[in-house]
C-alpha positions in Angstrom: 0.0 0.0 0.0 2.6 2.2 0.7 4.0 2.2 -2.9 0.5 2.3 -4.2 -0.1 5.6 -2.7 3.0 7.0 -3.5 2.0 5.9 -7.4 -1.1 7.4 -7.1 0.4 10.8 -5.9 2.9 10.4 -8.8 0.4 10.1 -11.5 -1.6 13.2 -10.4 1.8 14.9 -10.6 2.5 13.9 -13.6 -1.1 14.3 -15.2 -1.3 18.2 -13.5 2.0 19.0 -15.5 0.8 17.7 -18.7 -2.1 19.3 -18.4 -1.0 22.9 -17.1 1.5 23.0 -20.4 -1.6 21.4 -22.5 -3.9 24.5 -21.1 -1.2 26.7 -21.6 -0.5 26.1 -25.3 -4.2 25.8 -26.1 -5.6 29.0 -24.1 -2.5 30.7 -26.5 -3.5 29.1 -29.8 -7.2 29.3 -29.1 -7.9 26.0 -29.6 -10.9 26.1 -27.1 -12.1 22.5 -28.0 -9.3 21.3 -25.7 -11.0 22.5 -23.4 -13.0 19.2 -22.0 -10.0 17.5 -22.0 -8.4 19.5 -19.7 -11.7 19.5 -17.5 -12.0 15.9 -17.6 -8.0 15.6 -16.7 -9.2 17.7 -13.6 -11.7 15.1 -12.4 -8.9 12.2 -13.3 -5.8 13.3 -11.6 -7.6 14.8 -8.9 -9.0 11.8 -8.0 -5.5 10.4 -7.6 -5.0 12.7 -5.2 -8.1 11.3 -3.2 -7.2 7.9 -3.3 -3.6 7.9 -2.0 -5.3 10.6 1.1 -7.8 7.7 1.5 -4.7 5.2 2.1 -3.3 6.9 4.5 -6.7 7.6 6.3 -6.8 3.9 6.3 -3.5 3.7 7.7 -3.8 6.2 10.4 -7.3 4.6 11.5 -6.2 0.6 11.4 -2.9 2.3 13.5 -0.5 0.5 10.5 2.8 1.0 11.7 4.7 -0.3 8.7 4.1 3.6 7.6 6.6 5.7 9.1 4.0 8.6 9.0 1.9 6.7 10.9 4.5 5.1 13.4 5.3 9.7 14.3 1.7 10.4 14.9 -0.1 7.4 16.5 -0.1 4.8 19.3 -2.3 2.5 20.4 -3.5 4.1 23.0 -4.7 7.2 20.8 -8.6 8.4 20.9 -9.9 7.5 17.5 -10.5 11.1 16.4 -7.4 11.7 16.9 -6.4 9.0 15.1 -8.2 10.8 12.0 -6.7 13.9 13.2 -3.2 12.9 13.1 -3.8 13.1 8.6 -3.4 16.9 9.3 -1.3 16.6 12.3 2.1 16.2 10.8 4.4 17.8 8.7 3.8 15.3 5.6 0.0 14.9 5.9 -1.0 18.2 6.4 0.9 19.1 2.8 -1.6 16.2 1.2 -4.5 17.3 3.1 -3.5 21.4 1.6 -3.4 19.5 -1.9 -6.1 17.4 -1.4 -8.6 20.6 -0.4 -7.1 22.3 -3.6 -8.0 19.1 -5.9 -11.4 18.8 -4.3 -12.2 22.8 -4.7 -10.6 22.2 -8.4 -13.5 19.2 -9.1 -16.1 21.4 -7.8 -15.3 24.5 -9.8 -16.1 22.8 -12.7 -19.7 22.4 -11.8 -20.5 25.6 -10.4 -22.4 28.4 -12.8 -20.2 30.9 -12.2 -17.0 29.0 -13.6 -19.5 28.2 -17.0 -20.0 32.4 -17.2 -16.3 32.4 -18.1 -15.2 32.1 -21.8 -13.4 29.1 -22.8 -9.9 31.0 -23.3 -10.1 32.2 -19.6 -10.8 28.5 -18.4 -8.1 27.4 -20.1 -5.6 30.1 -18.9 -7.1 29.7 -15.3 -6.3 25.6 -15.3 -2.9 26.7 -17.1 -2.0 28.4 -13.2 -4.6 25.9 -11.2 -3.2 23.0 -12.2 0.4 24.2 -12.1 -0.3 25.3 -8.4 -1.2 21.8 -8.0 1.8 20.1 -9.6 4.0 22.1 -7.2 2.5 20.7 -4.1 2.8 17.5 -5.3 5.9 18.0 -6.5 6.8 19.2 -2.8 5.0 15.2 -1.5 6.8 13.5 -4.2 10.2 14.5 -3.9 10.8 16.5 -0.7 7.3 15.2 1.7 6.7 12.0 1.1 3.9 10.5 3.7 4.4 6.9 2.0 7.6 6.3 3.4 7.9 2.6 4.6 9.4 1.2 8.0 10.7 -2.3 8.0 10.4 -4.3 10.3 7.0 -2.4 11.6 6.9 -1.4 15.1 4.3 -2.4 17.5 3.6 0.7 19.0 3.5 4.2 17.6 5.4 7.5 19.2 1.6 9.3 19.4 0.7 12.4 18.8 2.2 15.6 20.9 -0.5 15.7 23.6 -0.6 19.5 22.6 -2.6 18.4 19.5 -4.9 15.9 21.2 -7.4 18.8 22.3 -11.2 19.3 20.2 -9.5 22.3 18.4 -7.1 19.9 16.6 -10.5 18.4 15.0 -11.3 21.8 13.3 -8.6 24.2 13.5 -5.8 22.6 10.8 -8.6 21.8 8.4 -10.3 25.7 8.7 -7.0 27.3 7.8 -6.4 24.7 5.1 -9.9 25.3 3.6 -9.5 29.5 4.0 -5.9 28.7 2.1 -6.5 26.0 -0.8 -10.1 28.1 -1.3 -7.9 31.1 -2.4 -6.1 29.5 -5.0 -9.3 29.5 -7.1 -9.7 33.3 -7.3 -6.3 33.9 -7.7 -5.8 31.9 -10.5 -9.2 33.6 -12.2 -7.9 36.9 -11.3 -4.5 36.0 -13.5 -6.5 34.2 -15.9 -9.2 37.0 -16.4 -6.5 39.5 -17.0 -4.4 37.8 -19.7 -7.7 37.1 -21.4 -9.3 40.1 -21.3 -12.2 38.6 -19.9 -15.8 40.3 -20.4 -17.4 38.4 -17.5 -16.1 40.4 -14.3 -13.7 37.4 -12.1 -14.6 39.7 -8.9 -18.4 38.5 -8.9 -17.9 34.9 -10.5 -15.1 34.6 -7.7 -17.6 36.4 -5.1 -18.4 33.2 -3.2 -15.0 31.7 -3.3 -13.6 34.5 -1.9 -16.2 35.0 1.0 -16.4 31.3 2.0 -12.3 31.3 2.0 -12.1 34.0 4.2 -14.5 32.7 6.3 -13.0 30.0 6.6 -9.4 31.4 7.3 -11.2 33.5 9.9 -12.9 30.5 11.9 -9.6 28.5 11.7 -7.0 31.8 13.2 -10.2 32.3 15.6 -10.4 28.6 17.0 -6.5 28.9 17.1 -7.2 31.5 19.3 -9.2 29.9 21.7 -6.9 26.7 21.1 -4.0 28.3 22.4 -6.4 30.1 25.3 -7.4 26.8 26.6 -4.5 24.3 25.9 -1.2 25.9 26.6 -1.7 27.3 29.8 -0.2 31.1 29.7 -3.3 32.4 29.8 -3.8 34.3 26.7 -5.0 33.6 23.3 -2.3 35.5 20.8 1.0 35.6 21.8 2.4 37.1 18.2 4.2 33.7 17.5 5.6 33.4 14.2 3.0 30.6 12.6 0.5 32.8 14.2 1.4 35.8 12.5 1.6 33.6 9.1 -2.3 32.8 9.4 -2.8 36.4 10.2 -0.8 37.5 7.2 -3.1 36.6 4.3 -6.0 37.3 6.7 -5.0 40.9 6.4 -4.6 40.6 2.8 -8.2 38.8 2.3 -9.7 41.5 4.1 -8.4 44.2 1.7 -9.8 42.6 -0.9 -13.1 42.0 0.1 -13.2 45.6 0.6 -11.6 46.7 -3.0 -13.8 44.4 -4.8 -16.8 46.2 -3.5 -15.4 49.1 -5.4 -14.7 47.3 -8.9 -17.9 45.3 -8.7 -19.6 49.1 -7.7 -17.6 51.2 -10.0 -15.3 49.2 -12.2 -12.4 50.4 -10.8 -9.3 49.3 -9.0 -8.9 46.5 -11.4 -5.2 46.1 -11.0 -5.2 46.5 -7.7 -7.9 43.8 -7.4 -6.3 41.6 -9.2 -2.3 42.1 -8.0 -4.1 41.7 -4.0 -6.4 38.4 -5.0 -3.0 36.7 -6.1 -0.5 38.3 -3.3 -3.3 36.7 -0.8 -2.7 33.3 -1.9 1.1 34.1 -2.3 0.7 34.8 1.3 -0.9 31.8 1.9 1.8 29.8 0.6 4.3 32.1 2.7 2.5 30.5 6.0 3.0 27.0 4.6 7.0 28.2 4.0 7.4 29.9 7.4 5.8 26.9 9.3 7.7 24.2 7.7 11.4 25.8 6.8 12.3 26.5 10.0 14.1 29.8 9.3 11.8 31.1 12.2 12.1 29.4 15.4 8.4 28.5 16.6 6.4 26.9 18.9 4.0 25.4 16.6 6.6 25.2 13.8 7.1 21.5 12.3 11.0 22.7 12.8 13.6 22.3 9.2 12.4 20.5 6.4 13.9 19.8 2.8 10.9 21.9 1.7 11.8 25.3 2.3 13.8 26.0 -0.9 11.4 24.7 -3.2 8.9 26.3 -1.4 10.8 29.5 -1.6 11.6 29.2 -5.2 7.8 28.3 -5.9 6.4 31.8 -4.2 8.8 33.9 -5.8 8.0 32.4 -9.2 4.1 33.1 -8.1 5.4 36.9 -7.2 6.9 37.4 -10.6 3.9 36.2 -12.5 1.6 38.0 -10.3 3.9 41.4 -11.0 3.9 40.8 -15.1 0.2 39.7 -15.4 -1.0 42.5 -13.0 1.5 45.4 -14.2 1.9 44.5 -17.9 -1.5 43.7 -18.9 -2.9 46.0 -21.6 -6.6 44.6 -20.7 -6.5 45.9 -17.3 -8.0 49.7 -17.5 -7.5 52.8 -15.5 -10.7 54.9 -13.4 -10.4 57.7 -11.0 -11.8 57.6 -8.2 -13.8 59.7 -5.8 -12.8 62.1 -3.3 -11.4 60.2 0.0 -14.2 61.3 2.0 -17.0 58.9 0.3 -17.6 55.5 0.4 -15.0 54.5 -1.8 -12.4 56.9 -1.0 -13.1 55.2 3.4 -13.0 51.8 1.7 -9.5 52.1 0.1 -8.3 54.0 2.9 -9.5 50.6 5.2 -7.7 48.6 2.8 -4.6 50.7 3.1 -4.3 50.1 7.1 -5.3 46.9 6.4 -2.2 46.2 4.2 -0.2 48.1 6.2 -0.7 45.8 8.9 0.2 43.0 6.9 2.8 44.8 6.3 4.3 45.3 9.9 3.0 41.7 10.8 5.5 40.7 8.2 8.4 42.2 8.9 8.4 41.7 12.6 8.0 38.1 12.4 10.9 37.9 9.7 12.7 40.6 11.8 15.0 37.5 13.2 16.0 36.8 9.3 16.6 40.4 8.6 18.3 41.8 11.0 21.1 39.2 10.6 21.9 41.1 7.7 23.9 43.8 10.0 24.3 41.4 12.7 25.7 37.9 12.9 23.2 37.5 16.2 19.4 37.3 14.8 17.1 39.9 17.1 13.7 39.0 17.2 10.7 41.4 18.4 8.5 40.7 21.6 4.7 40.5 22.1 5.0 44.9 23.5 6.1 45.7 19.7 3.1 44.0 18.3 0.7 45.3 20.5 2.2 49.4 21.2 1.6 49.0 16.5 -1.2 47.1 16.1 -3.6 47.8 18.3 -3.7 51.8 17.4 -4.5 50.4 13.8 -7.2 47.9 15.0 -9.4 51.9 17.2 -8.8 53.1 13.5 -10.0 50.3 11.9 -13.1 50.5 14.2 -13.1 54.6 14.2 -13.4 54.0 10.0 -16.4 51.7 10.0 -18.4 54.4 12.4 -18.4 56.4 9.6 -18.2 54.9 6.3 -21.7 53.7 6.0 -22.8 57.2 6.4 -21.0 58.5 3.6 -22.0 58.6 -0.3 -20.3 56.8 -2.9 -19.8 59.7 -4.5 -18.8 61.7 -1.6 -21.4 63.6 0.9 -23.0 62.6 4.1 -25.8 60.4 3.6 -28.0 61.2 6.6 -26.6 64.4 9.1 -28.9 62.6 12.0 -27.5 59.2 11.9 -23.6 60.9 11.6 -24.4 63.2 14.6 -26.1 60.1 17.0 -22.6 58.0 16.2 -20.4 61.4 16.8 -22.0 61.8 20.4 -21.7 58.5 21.0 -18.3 58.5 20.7 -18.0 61.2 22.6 -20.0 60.6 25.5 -18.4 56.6 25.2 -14.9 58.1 25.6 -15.8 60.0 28.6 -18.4 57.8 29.9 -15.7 55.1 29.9 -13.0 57.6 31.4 -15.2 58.1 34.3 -15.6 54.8 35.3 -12.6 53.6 35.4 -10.8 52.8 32.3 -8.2 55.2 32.2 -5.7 53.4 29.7 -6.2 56.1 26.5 -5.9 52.8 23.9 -8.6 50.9 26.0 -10.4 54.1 26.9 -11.0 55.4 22.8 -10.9 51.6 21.2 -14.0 50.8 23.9 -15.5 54.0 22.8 -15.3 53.5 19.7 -16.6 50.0 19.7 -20.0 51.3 21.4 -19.9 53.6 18.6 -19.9 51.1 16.0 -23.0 49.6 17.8 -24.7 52.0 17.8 -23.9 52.8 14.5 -25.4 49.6 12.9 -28.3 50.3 14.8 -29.2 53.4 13.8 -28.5 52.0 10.3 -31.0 49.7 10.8 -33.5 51.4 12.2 -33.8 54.5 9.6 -33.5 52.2 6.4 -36.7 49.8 6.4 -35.0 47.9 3.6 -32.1 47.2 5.3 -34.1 44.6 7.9 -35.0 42.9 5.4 -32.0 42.6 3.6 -29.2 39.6 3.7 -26.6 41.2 2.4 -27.3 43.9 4.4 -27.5 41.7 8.0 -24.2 39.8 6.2 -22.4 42.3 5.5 -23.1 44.7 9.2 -22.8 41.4 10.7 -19.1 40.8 9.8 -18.1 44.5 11.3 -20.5 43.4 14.4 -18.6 40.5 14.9 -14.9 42.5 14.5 -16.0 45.0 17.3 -17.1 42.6 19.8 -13.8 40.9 19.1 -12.0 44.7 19.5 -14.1 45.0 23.1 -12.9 41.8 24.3 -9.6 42.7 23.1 -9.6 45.7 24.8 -10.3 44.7 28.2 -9.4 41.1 28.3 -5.3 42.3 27.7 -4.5 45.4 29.3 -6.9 44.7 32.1 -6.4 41.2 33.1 -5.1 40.5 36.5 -3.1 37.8 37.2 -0.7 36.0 40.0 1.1 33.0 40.8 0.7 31.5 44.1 1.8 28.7 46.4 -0.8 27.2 48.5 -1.8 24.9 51.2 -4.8 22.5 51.1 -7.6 24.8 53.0 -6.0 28.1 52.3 -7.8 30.8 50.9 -6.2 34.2 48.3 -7.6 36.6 46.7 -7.4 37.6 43.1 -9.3 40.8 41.9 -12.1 40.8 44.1 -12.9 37.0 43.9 -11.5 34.6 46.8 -10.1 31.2 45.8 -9.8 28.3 48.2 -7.7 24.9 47.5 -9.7 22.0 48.0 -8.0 19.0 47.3 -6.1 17.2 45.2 -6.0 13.5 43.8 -4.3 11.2 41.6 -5.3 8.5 39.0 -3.8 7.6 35.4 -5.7 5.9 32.3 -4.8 3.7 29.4 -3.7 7.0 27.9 -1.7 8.9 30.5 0.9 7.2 33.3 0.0 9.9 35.9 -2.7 12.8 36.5 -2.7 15.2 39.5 -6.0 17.2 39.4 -7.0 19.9 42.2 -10.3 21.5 43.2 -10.4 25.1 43.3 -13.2 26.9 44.8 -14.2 30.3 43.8 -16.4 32.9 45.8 -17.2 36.8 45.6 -18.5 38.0 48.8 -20.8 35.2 50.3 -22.1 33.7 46.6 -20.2 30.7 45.2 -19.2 31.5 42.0 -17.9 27.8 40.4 -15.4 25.0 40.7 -12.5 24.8 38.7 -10.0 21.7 38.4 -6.7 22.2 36.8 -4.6 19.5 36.3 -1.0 18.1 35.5 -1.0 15.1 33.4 2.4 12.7 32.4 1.5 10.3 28.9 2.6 7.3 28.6 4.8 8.3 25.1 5.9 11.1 26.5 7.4 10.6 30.5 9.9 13.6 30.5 7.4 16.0 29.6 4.6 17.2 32.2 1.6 18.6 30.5 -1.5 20.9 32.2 -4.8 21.1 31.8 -6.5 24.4 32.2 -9.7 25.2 34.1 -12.2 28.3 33.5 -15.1 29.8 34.9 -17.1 31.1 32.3 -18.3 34.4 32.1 -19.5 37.3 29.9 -17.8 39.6 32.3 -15.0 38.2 34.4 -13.9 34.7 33.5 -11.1 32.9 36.3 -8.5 30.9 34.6 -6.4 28.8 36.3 -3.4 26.7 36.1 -1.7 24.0 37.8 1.9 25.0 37.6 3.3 21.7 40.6 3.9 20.8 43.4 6.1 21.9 45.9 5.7 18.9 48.5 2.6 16.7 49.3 0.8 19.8 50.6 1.4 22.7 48.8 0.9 23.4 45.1 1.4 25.9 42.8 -0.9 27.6 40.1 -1.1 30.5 37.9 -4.9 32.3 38.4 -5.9 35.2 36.7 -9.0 37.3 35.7 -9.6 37.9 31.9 -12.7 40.6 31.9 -14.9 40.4 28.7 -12.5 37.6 27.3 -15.5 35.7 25.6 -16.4 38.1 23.6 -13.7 37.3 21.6 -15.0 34.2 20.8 -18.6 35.6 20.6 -17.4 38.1 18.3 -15.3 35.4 16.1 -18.2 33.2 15.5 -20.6 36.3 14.4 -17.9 36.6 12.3 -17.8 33.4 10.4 -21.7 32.6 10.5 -23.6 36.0 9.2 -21.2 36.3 6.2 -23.0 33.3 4.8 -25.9 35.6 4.6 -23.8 37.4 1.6 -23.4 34.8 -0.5 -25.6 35.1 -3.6 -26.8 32.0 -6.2 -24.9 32.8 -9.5 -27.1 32.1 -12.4 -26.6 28.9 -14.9 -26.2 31.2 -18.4 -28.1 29.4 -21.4 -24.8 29.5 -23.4 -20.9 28.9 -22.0 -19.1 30.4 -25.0 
C-alpha cells in the first residue's frame, strides 16, 4: 500500500503538469475544444489525489505501523478522532491534506455556474495556473514530503501524537486554515487568468463566493486557534504574536483588503489592477504560511522545525510573485478609473484597505525581523509580544473609528443622513468620557472601547432609519461581519491590558484573593488511564463575597509516550464579564501546590465576536445564475 499511494500521488503529478502546459498552449493558440480535455484531466488526476489521502486515512485509523508517517503520529492508546486527526497533524500529511482541499475545490469549480460564465480561453488560462499550483505541491509530496515512506520491520507501537494536539481544536482548526488557504487558489488563479484574457465576465463576482467562504473559513480557523492556544497551553492568553501565528494572520489581512476593493470594482469598475495584483499576493501569502511553518528559518512553537521543503517552497512563491507582478502590471486589458474624493464610500474603503495592508505589512516584517536583522548582525534579534501590540492595536481603534463612519458617507462623496452621523459622533463622545469616568483610564482601551460602542450603535441606527435594510441579507451579512470585528475589539480591549493575574503557592484549606474573587484549594488527587501514566488534578473553589461563584479543576497530566514531559490542563469559569482561569503549575511537597490564576474581563467576547464573524457572512453569498450559453 505504501507504494501504491505513493504511485497514485505520482500520477496526479505527472497528469497536473501535462495538463497545465496542454492549457497553456491551447488557451495561446485558441484552440478552445481542448477545453473538456483538460476538465476531464481535472476530475482524473484529482482523484488520484483522493485515493492515496484515503490510504493513509486507512492507515492512520487501522494504527499500520509499517508507515513511518503513521509510526510519528499514533499509538495504540490514541482516541480515534485523533487517530483521524493525526492526517493533518504532521508535517507530511498536512501538505496532502492542503493539496487534497485544492484538488477537491478544483472538481467542484467545474460544476458551479459561475465558472460556465467564463469564456473558454479564460478557463483554459485559469487551469494553465490551477493545475500548475497543484503540480507544485505534489511536486513538494513526491520528492521533498513523502507521507508513504515505509518502515521495516513495523513497530508495534506508535510515538503518538504531541499531547498539545490531542485537544477538540485539533478536530477543526488545521482543516479551517487549510480550507481559508486551498479556497484562495481559485480566485487567484481567475484573477490572473481574467486579466491575460481580457475577460468580459467580471472574475470579482464569478469569484464572489470563493472569496467569501475562504475567508471565512481562514477566519474560523485563526479564531479557534485563538481559543486553542487560550485553553491548551496554559499562559493564559490567546495570541502571543508567535511566528505561525502571525503567518495565518498575514493573508488574513490581505483577504480582508480585498473584500473591501472588490466592492469598489464590482460598484464602480475600478481598481482593477489593484484587485487583481491583492487576489494573487493573498494566496502568495498563503503559501508564505506554509513556507514559514515548515522551513524553519523562524524558530516556533508550533513550527514542524527544518524540512527539505523550504527552498522549493521558496523558489515556488517567488515564481508566483513574478507572474503576479507581469500579469497585474503589464496587462494591456486591465484599464484605469479615478476615483472619488477620499471622504466617500469609496475613498473610506481604500483607505481601510490601506491600514489593512499596512498591517500586513508590519506583521510581516516583525515576524521575519530575526531573518533580517542578521543582515547587519551575525546575532538574529527577534521582536516581543510589546512591539506587536504598542503597533497594532492603534491600527485595530482606526479600523473600528473608520467603519463608524463609512456607511454614512456617499459613494460619490457627501454625508448620507446628518442625523445618523451626529447620534454616532455623540456616541463616541460621551463613550470616551463615559468610559474615562468609570474607570478605564488606559487612553488605547479608553477610545478603542469608545469607539466599539460607537460602531454599535452605528449599525443600529443604520437599521433602524433604512426599512430595507431589515429585510436585507446582504445587508444583515455584511453589518454582521463589522458586528462580529467589534465585539472581538471589546474583548480585546479589556481582556489584555486589564487582566489581572498572580502566581501562588498554597496549602490544602488556604484561601487568596485575586481581583475581588476569593479562591480556596480544596483537594487534590491522583489517578492515570490507558492514555496517561500519571494525573494530579486539584479543586479550586471560587467565591465573591458570600455567593459561590464555580469549581475549577486544573490538572498536571504525564503520557505514557511522552514521560519527561509534564503537561497541564486548564480550568475556567465562564463568564461574559470576568472569566477565572487557572493553572496547575506543581507541586512543591505533598501539601502545597502551585498555580497560575488570573482574571480575563470580557474575554468571551472574543469568541462571541469570532463566530458572528464566520456565521452572518453566509448571509452574503448570492446564487450565480446557470447562463443558457458557455461560450
Amino acid at each position: 500500500m505504501h507504494l501504491t499511494g505513493y504511485v497514485g500521488l505520482l500520477f496526479s503529478l505527472l497528469a497536473f503538469l501535462f495538463l497545465a502546459i496542454w492549457a497553456g498552449f491551447a488557451a495561446w493558440t485558441q484552440k478552445d475544444e481542448s477545453l473538456i480535455l483538460v476538465e476531464r484531466g481535472q476530475l482524473l488526476a484529482g482523484s488520484g489525489v483522493i485515493f492515496s489521502s484515503l490510504i493513509l486515512l486507512v492507515a492512520l485509523t487501522s494504527r499500520d505501523y509499517s508507515f513511518q508517517y503513521v509510526y510519528e503520529n499514533v499509538d495504540n492508546a490514541l482516541a480515534f478522532v485523533y487517530t483521524l486527526t493525526a492526517f493533518w497533524g504532521g508535517r507530511e500529511g498536512s501538505l496532502l491534506f492542503w493539496e487534497l482541499v485544492i484538488a477537491l475545490s478544483g472538481m467542484l469549480f467545474v460544476f458551479t455556474p459561475g465558472y460556465k460564465l467564463l469564456s473558454p480561453r479564460t478557463r483554459l488560462f485559469f487551469w494553465t495556473f490551477f493545475l500548475a499550483i497543484q503540480g507544485f505541491f505534489l511536486l513538494l509530496l513526491t520528492c521533498w514530503s513523502n507521507p508513504f515512506i515505509e518502515m521495516i520491520p513495523a513497530p508495534s507501537d506508535g510515538r503518538g501524537l504531541n499531547p498539545l494536539l490531542r485537544n477538540p481544536g485539533m478536530i477543526f482548526h488545521p482543516p479551517l486554515l487549510f480550507l481559508g488557504f486551498a479556497g484562495y487558489a481559485i480566485p487567484a488563479a481567475c484573477a490572473l487568468a481574467a486579466s491575460i484574457a481580457g475577460e468580459s465576465k467580471s472574475w470579482i463576482k464569478v469569484c464572489r463566493n470563493w472569496n467569501i467562504l475562504s475567508w471565512v473559513f481562514l477566519t474560523a480557523g485563526i479564531v479557534l486557534g485563538g481559543w486553542w492556544s487560550y485553553m491548551e497551553l496554559g499562559w493564559g492568553g490567546y495570541w502571543a504574536w508567535d511566528p505561525v501565528e502571525n503567518a495565518s494572520l498575514i493573508p488574513w489581512f490581505a483577504g480582508t483588503a480585498v473584500l473591501h476593493t472588490s466592492l469598489i470594482e464590482a460598484r464602480r469598475n475600478a481598481l482593477q489592477r489593484s484587485n487583481v495584483f491583492l487576489m494573487s499576493m493573498t494566496f502568495l501569502l498563503c503559501v508564505f504560511s506554509t513556507y514559514l511553518t515548515r522551513s524553519g528559518v523562524i524558530d516556533s512553537l508550533h513550527s514542524f522545525g527544518e524540512s527539505g521543503v523550504a527552498v522549493p517552497l521558496f523558489w515556488g512563491q517567488m515564481a508566483l510573485l513574478v507572474i503576479t507582478l507581469m500579469v497585474t502590471f503589464m496587462s494591456e486589458r486591465l484599464t484605469y478609473r479615478t476615483l472619488s474624493d477620499f471622504l466617500s464610500r469609496q475613498g473610506m474603503l481604500v483607505i481601510t484597505a490601506w491600514f489593512l495592508l499596512a498591517l500586513g505589512v508590519v506583521v510581516t516584517l516583525g515576524t521575519m525581523w530575526p531573518v533580517i536583522s542578521q543582515i547587519w548582525t551575525t546575532q538574529s534579534m527577534g521582536l516581543d509580544a510589546n512591539f506587536y501590540n504598542r503597533v497594532c492595536l492603534p491600527f485595530m481603534s482606526v479600523l473600528i473609528l473608520l467603519f463608524c463612519y463609512c456607511p454614512w458617507l456617499g459613494w460619490k462623496g457627501g454625508v448620507r443622513n446628518k442625523i445618523g452621523i451626529s447620534i454616532v459622533s455623540g456616541a463616541l463622545v460621551i463613550g470616551f468620557f463615559g468610559f474615562y469616568a468609570a474607570g478605564i483610564s488606559k487612553p488605547l482601551a479608553t477610545l478603542t472601547a469608545a469607539a466599539c460602542v460607537a460602531a454599535l450603535i452605528s449599525i443600529a441606527t443604520l437599521f433602524i432609519l433604512n426599512p430595507a435594510m431589515r429585510k436585507s441579507r446582504r445587508a444583515w451579512g455584511t453589518y454582521g461581519i463589522h458586528l462580529g470585528l467589534v465585539l472581538m475589539a471589546l474583548g480585546i480591549a479589556f481582556s489584555g491590558p486589564y487582566k489581572i493575574e498572580h502566581e501562588f503557592v498554597m496549602e490544602q484549606g488556604e484561601v487568596v484573593e485575586l481581583g475581588g474573587y476569593k479562591i480556596k484549594y480544596v483537594s487534590m488527587s491522583e489517578d492515570s488511564t490507558e492514555e496517561l501514566r500519571a494525573r494530579a488534578t486539584t479543586t479550586l473553589e471560587v467565591s465573591k463575597g458570600d455567593t459561590l461563584v464555580g469549581l475549577m479543576h486544573p490538572d498536571k497530566r504525564i503520557y505514557k509516550n511522552f514521560e519527561k514531559q509534564q503537561f497541564a490542563e486548564v480550568s475556567t469559569i465562564f463568564s461574559l464579564g470576568d472569566e477565572l482561569y487557572s493553572t496547575l503549575l506543581g507541586f512543591t511537597d505533598q501539601s502545597k501546590a502551585s498555580f497560575k490564576i488570573s482574571v480575563n474581563p470580557l474575554v468571551n467576547w472574543v469568541w462571541i465576536g469570532g463566530t458572528i464573524m464566520c456565521i452572518l457572512p453566509l448571509l452574503v453569498l448570492t446564487r450565480i445564475r446557470k447562463p443558457e450559453e458557455t461560450n
